[in-house]
Every structure is written in C-alpha cells, then in structure tokens.
KEVO-456326 format. One record per residue (C-alpha): residue in three letters; x, y, z. Coordinates in steps of 0.1 Angstrom, whole numbers, padded with zeros to 4 digits, always signed. Layout:
N
ALAXYZ...
***
This chain:
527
UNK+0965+1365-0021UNK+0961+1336+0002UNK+0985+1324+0029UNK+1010+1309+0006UNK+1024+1337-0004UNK+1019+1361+0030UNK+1051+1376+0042UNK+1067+1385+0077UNK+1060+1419+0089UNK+1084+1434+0115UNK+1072+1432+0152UNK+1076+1454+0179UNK+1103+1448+0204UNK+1090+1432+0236UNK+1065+1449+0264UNK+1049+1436+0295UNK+1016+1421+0286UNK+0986+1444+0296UNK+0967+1429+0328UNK+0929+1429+0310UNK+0942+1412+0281UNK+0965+1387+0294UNK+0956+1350+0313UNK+0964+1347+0351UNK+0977+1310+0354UNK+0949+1285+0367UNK+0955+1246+0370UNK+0944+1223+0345UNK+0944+1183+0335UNK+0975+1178+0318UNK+0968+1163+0280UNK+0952+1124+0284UNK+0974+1110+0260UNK+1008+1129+0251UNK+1024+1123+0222UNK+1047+1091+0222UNK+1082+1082+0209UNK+1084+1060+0179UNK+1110+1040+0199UNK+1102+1025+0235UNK+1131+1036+0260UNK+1148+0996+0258UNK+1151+1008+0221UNK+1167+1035+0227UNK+1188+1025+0252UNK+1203+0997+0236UNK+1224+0978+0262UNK+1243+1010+0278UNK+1240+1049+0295UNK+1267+1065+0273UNK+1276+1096+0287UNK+1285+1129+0270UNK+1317+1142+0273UNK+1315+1181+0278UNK+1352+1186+0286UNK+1361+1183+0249UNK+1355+1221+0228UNK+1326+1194+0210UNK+1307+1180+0232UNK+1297+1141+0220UNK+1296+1102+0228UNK+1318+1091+0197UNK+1350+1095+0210UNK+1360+1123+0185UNK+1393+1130+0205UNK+1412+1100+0190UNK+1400+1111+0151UNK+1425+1139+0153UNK+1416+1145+0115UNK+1378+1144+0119UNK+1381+1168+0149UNK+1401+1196+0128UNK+1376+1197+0102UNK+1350+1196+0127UNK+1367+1224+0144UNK+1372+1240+0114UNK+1335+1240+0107UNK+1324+1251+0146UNK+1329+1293+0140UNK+1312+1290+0104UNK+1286+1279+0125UNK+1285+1301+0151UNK+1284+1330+0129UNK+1254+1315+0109UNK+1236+1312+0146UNK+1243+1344+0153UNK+1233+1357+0115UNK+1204+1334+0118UNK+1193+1322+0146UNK+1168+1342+0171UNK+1170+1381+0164UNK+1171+1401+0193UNK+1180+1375+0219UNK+1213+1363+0215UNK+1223+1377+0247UNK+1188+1365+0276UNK+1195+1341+0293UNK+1174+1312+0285UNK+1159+1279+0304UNK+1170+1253+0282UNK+1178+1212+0285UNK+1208+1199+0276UNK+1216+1159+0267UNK+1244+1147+0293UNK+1237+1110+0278UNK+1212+1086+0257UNK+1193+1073+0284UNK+1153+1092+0278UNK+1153+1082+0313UNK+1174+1111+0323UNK+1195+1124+0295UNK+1188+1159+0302UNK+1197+1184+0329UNK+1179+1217+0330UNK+1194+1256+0331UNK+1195+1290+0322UNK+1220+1298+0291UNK+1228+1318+0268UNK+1216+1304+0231UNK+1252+1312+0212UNK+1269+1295+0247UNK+1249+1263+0241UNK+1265+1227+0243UNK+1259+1222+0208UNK+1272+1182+0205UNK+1273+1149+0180UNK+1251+1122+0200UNK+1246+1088+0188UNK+1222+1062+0205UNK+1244+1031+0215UNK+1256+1006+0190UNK+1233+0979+0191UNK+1264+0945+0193UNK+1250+0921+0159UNK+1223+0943+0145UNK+1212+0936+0109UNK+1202+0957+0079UNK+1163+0953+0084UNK+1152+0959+0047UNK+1159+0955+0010UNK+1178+0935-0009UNK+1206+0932+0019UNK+1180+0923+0047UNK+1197+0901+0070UNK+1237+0910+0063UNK+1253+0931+0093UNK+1247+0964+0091UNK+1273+0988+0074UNK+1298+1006+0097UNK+1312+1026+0068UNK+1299+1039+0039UNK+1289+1010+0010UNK+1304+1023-0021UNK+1279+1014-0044UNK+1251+1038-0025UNK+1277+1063-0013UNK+1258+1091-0035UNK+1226+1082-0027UNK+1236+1081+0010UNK+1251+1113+0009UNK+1217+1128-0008UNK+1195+1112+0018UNK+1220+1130+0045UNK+1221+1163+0029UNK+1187+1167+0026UNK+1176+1155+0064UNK+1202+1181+0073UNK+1186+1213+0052UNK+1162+1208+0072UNK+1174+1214+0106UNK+1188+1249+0100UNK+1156+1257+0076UNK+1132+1259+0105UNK+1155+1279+0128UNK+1153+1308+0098UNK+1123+1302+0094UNK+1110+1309+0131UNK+1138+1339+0136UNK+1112+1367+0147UNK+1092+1349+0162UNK+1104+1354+0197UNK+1097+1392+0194UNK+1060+1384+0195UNK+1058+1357+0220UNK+1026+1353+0242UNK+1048+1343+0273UNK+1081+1336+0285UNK+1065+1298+0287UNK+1062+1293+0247UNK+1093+1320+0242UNK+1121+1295+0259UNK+1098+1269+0238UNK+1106+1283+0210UNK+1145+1284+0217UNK+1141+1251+0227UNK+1133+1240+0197UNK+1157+1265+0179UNK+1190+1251+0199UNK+1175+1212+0194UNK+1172+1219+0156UNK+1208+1234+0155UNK+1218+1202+0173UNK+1205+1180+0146UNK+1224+1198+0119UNK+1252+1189+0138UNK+1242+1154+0140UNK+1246+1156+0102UNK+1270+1174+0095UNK+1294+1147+0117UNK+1281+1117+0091UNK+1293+1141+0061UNK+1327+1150+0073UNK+1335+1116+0089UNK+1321+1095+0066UNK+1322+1116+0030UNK+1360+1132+0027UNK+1357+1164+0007UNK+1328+1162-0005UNK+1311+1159+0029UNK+1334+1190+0039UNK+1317+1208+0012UNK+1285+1199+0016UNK+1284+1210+0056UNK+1296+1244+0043UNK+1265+1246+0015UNK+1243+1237+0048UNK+1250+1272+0067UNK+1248+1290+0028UNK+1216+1283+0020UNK+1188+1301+0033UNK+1151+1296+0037UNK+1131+1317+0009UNK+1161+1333-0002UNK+1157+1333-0044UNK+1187+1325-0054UNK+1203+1303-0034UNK+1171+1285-0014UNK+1163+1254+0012UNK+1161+1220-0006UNK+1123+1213+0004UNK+1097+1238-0007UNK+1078+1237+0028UNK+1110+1247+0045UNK+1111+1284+0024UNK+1079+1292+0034UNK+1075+1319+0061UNK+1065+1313+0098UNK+1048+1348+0103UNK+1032+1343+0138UNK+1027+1319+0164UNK+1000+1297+0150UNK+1022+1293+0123UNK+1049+1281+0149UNK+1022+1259+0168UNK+1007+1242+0132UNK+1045+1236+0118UNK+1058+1216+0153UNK+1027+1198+0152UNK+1023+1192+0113UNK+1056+1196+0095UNK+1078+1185+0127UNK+1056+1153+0123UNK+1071+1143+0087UNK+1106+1151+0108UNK+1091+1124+0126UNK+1083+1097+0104UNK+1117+1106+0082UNK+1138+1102+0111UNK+1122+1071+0121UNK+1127+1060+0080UNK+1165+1067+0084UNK+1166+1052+0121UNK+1159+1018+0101UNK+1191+1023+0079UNK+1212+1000+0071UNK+1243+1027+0072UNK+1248+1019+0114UNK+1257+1054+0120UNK+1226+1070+0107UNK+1204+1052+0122UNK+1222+1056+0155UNK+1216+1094+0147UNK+1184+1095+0142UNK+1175+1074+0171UNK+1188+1100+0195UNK+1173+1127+0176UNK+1136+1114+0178UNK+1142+1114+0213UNK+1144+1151+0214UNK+1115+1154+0182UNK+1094+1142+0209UNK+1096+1176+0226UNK+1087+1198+0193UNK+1054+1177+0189UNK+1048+1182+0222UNK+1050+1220+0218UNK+1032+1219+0185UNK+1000+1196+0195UNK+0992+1218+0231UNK+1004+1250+0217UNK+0971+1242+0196UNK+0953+1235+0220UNK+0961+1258+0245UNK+0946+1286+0214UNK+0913+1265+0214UNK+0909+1264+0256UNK+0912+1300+0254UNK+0887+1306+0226UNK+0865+1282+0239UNK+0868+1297+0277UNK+0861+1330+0258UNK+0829+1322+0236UNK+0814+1306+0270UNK+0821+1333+0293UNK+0807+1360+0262UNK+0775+1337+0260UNK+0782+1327+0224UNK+0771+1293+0212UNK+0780+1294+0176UNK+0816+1289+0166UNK+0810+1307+0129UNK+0797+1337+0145UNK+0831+1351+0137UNK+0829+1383+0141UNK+0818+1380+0176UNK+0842+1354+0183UNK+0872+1377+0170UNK+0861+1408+0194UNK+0869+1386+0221UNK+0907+1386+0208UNK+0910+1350+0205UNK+0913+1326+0170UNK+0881+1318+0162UNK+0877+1278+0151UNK+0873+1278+0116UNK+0901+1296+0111UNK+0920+1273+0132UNK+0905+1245+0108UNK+0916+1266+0075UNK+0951+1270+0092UNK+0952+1232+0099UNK+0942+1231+0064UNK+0970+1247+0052UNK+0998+1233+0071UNK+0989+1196+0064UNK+0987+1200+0028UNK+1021+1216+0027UNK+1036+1191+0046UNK+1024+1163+0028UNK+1039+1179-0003UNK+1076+1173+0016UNK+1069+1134+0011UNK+1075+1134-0027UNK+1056+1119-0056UNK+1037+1087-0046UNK+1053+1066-0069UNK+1091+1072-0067UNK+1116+1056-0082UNK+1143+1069-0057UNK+1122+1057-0026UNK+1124+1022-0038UNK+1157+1026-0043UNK+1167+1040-0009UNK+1143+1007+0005UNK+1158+0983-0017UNK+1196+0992-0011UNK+1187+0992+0028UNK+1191+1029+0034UNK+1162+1038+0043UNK+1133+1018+0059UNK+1099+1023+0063UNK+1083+1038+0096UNK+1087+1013+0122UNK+1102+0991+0096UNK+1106+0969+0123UNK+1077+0963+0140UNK+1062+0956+0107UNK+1044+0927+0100UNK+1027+0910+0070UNK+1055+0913+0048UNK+1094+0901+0037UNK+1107+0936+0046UNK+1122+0930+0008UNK+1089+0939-0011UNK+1101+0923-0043UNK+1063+0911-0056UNK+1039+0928-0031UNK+1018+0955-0039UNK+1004+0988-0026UNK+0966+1009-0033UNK+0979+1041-0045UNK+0946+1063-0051UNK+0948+1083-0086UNK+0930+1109-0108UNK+0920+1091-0138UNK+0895+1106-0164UNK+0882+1133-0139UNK+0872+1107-0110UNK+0898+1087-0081UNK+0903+1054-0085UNK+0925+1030-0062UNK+0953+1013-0081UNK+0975+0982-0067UNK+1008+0989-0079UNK+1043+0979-0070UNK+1049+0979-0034UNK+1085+0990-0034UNK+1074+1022-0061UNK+1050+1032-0035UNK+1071+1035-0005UNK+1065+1072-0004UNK+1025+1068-0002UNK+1028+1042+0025UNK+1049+1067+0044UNK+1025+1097+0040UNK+0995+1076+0046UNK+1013+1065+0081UNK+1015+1104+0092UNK+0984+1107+0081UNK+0971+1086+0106UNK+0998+1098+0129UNK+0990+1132+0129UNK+0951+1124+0142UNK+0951+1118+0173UNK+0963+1148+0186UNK+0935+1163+0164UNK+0913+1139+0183UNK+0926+1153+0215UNK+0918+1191+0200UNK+0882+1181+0196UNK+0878+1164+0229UNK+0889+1200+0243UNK+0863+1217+0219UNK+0832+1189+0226UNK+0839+1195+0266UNK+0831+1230+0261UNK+0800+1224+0246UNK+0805+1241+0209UNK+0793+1217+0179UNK+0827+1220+0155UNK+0849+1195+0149UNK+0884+1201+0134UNK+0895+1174+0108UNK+0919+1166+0076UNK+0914+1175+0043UNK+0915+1148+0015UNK+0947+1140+0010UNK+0947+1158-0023UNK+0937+1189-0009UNK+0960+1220-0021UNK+0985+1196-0035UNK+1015+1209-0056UNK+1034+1177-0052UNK+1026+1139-0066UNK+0992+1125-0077UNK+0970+1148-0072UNK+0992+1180-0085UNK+0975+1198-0112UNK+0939+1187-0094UNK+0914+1208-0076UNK+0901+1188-0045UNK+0879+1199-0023UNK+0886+1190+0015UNK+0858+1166+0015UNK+0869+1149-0016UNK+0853+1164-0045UNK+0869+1172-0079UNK+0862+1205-0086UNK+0868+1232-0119UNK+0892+1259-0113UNK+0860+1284-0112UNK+0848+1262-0082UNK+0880+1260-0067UNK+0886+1296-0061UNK+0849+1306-0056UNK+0850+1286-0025UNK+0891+1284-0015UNK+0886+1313+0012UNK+0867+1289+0031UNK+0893+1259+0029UNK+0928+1281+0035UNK+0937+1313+0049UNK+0933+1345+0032UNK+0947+1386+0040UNK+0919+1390+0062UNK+0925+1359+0083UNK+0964+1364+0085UNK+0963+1405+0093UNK+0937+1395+0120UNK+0964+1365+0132UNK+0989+1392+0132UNK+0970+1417+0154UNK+0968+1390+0183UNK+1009+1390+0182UNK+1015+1410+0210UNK+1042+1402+0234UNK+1036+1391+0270UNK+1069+1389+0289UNK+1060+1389+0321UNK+1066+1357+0341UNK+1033+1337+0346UNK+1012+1355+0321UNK+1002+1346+0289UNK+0984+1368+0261UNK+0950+1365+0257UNK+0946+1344+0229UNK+0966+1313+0246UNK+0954+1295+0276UNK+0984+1289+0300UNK+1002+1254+0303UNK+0991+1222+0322UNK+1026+1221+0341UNK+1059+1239+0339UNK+1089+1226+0323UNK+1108+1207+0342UNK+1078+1216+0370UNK+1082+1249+0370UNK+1058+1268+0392UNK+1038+1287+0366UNK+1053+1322+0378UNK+1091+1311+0365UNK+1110+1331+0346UNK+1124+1312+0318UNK+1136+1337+0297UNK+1157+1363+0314UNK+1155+1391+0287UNK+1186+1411+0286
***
C-alpha cells in the first residue's frame, strides 16, 4: 500500500520535547530569495489604504452595513460557521491562545497587526483589494469592455461553478490538517500551522460573500453545502480529489503549503484576472496572505533538510542513500524527501484538470478567468481565437508534442507555469543540500509521473520520462513514491516539542521569528 491510500493515526497529546533530541536555536542566513507575490504592492494597492472596519459583528472593507439584506444572510451563515470551526477546525486547541496576524487593511505594506487569540475569537472578515476606477475585462471575447460589477447573466452558472469550487477548497485543507497540531515539532511551526488554518477560513469567507451577494438563493445554498462537505468523507466528499487526501504528519503539511498551496496560487491569480470585478478584487487580497503559506511550505522543507544534513555531517556520513544510517540519526533521510516531493507534485498537478478542456476555454473566452499573470502577458491578443499551444501526448506507446488550439489548452499552459513556479524553491533546497557537501539533488518528476488526471492518465511514466509496462511500474514504484515503511518511519519522528525555542530533532529552527520574535517566544500558549 503506498502513500495514497495511508491513513491518520491518532497522536499523543502534547509533551515537552526531550533535551537530547530536540534543537537549541542557533542563527542562520535567512532564505536568498523568498518567495514573491504574483502582484507587486502598486498592484495591490490600487490607488487607496482601505481600512477594515472591526466595529461591525463582520469585520470587512465593503461597506456591508448599508446591504441590510446581505448582512442578515451573512449573519445568518456566521454560527453555521462557527460550529463547523469548532467541529473542524484544530482538535484540541480551541481554547490556547495563539500568535496570529490579523488584516486591519489592503496595503501589504502594513495590513497586519500581530497578537495572541484565541482561534474560534478570530476576526474572521470579507476583504477586497481596492477597486481599480476604469479597469477593463483583460481576456476573451469581451477584452477591452469595463469590467462587470454584477453578475453577466449569460455566465452566471459558470461563474458560480468557478466560485464554488475555489471555495471547497479553503475549508478542505483546514480538515485536512486538523491533527496535525497534536504532533507539532515547536510552538514556531504550531502557530504556523493555525496561521494558515484561520487564513484559509478567511478565504472561505471571501467566497462565500460573492455567493450570497451576488447569487440570491442559490448562493445561500451553496455557502451552506461549503461547511457540509468534508474532506474524505465517502458520501458526501471535497470537490477536488487532492483536497480528500489525508495530511498524516508534518512533511505532509510542509509538501502540501509548498506544492498544493502553489496551484492556490496560480488559481487565484487566474481568477484575480476576471472579468467579474468583485472576484478578482478577492483574489487579489487573498494572494497577499497565500504568500505566507508558501512561505511556510518552501522553509518548512528546508529547515528538514538543514537538520538532516547538519546530522549526516556531524555522524561522519557522506552518502545520502545510506538510509539506514541516516534514519538512526532521527532525521528524513533525502531520498525520501525526493519520493515525498514525488508524490505531492503529481497530486497537485492532477487538481489542474485535463489538458485540453473545453470548460477552461470557456471560462478564458467569456472573460472569467484569465491566465496567470494574464496581464503581464505578452506575445499574444489575450483573445486566442487562432493561436496555438504544444500539448505533449501518448500516441502509439511514445510522447509526441502536438500544436493544438490555444484556447483548448488553457489548462496545460497553467500547469506548465507552476511547474516552473514551483522550482526555484526546489533550487533553493539544493543550494542548502550542495553547501553541505552531500552529492543529491532533489528534482520534478515528468510531468506524467503518477498521473490519474488528463493526458497521461492510464500511462505508466517513469520520473525520468520513460514509458514503462505495469510489471515495470510497480517493480520499481517503491523508489519513486512513499511506501508503509517510509510513512510509519515519518510517523515515528512526530513527536511534539512544546516548549518555547526548541524544536524536535528532525527540523532545524527558523532564520527569524515572526514578526521578529526572539527565538525563545511563546507563540502558542497551550491551555
């Protein structure tokens, strides 16, 4: 049984990390290139700081006060929410105190303030990046006209979809991550974690406002559905495959915000080209707080492979598949960091669809959704009408490239952009690795490597590229993906470290605090 279908475990409640196997803080360089915004800050910005008004029972920049109708429903909707948190949301922690950031405007240059809170007393709010005065639809066949304030009639379903399924996602990952805070290997990655939890509860909220404002009852309805459905559950399950899959332990965690947060990424930055104003204003603001989820994802990582490389140099081991030695030392040994890598990028490429889709050109065409960085694009009309794309294909047992029909391939141009987007923090795990002095290299598969979804479904791939039989695929898949042995030996690193300023022994502690936190700071308060 490989990873695919491993299943959470219960964990043990938190203890105070053992002093020999736990890391004392020491300073390090901070990462050489963090992970940037898809949007500079003028972008963001737009021409005002609007400020968010936390006197109102919802906190938010869209005036809801004078939509005495939208604010009932939205009212209405607050304590079904409340109760899914509190079903749903962080087991065993609903009452600590934790460090968290909360948006008091738009402005990424200081649209935060920082302190301690409890998770079901958070600020949850509806926050829209500025309207931008004369902005255009940038794409399809209504490039050019203003963009919509309300709901075009003629794409009101396929809006809706689009909405709907951006918002799935938000609570998926929160159920998905739920136990994870009973393992944590310091208070550091813990309010992290939460972080992440209270953001992602955030941006269902962000959703949920363009359904009920914008969609009457049916938009009602479908914000209720949001808080029924439930990650893996059988019968009534997430949209999006990826998003039912469990997140049994921290390198789960780490690979999904770096990975799977990335397609967030590059859908949100889709939708922050639509031509549907108010969606786009949402997902504007809400790659501003993405940004923070990559960041956690990408040194999470790489904070696993400091300490394993710190411990193979100080244990006089020079050859990263000796893993047997390397796994004595209680650290992740590096090619099973590669096979989890493996893993998580070929699920998450699965979340982009088939290559050819007739519904992505649609949503392109109509204006709804864009392309990433749609406009900073160059080269092209932005309409697509008689370009073309290179899709790559299985035909008669070998690849072959294939021009076809720009608009059809909007999918593969998106997936091919994360693919690029998702290496250079790979890049910056190697660095790490090639500083230490340790010959491995961690890299991306093939792109149709373990895929269930589009082109290459039905295919056996190797990572390097190779079409394989089904008796070669799974004489060799132990060494591509993560097996029993691999996750059992995961799950016997996943002890707690609660203490403030120490860190289990398998992570290496942070660069910098949050917020500049002296490494010592307790940012959880455990109750």
């Amino acid at each position: 049984m490989h990873y695919h279908a491993f299943r959470h475990r219960s964990k043990p409640p938190p203890v105070a990390c053992r002093p020999d196997a736990a890391h004392t803080p020491t300073r390090r360089p901070a990462l050489s290139q963090p992970d940037t915004l898809v949007e500079s800050v003028e972008q963001v910005r737009g021409d005002a700081f609007v400020e968010v008004k936390y006197d109102e029972a919802i906190p938010n920049n869209v005036d809801l006060s004078s939509d005495k109708q939208l604010l009932r429903a939205l009212e209405s909707w607050h304590p079904n929410y409340l109760q899914w948190w509190q079903d749903m949301g962080p087991e065993g922690f609903q009452t600590s105190e934790v460090y968290l950031r909360t948006a008091v405007g738009v402005d990424p240059s200081g649209w935060a303030k920082f302190g301690h809170v409890k998770m079901p007393d958070y600020r949850w709010g509806i926050l829209l990046a500025p309207r931008v005065e004369g902005r255009t639809i940038p794409c399809g066949r209504h490039k050019g006209q203003p963009a919509w304030q309300e709901v075009p009639g003629e794409y009101r379903s396929l809006l809706r979809r689009l909405i709907v399924v951006q918002g799935d996602t938000e609570p998926a990952s929160v159920e998905q991550q739920r136990f994870l805070g009973k393992s944590a290997p310091s208070l550091y990655d813990m309010r992290n974690l939460f972080q992440v939890n209270v953001e992602e509860g955030r941006h269902l909220w962000a959703m949920v406002y363009l359904l009920v404002k914008y969609f009457g009852k049916d938009g009602r309805e479908e914000a209720q559905a949001l808080l029924e459905r439930r990650s893996g559950q059988q019968d009534n399950p997430r949209i999006l495959g990826a998003f039912n899959e469990r997140t049994p332990d921290w390198l789960s965690f780490f690979m999904f915000t770096y990975f799977t947060d990335r397609d967030g990424k590059m859908q949100l930055a889709a939708l922050a080209e639509s031509g549907f104003d108010p969606l786009s204003r949402s997902c504007r603001f809400m790659l501003t707080e993405e940004a923070h989820h990559l960041f956690v994802g990408e040194t999470g990582v790489q904070r696993t492979i400091e300490a394993t490389c710190a411990a193979m140099k100080k244990a006089g081991i020079t050859d990263p598949h000796d893993v047997a030695a390397v796994r004595k030392l209680g650290v992740v040994d590096l090619p099973l960091l590669q096979r989890k890598a493996n893993f998580h990028m070929s699920v998450t490429r699965d979340l982009f669809g088939s290559e050819i889709s007739s519904n992505a050109a649609e949503a392109f065409s109509t204006g709804l959704k864009g392309r990433f960085n749609e406009a900073k694009l160059e080269g092209d009309d932005h309409v697509l009408q008689d370009a073309t794309y290179t899709v790559t294909r299985v035909v008669d047992g070998r690849f072959v490239d294939e021009a076809v029909p720009a608009l059809r391939a909007i999918n593969c141009r998106l997936l091919d952009d994360y693919i690029a987007d998702c290496q250079g923090g790979i890049d910056r795990w190697n660095k790490v690795i090639e500083k230490a002095g340790f010959a491995f290299r961690i890299t991306q598969p093939h792109k149709g490597f373990n895929r269930r979804i589009g082109e290459f479904a039905g295919h056996r791939i190797s990572p390097d590229g190779r079409l394989l039989t089904e008796a070669e695929w799974h004489a060799a898949q132990g060494n591509w993906l993560p097996n029993d042995d691999d996750m059992q030996f995961i799950s016997s690193l996943m002890k707690p470290c609660v203490e403030p300023g120490r860190y289990a022994s398998w992570i290496a502690p942070p660069a910098r605090g949050i917020n500049n936190q002296p490494q010592e700071f307790e940012y959880v308060k455990i109750a």
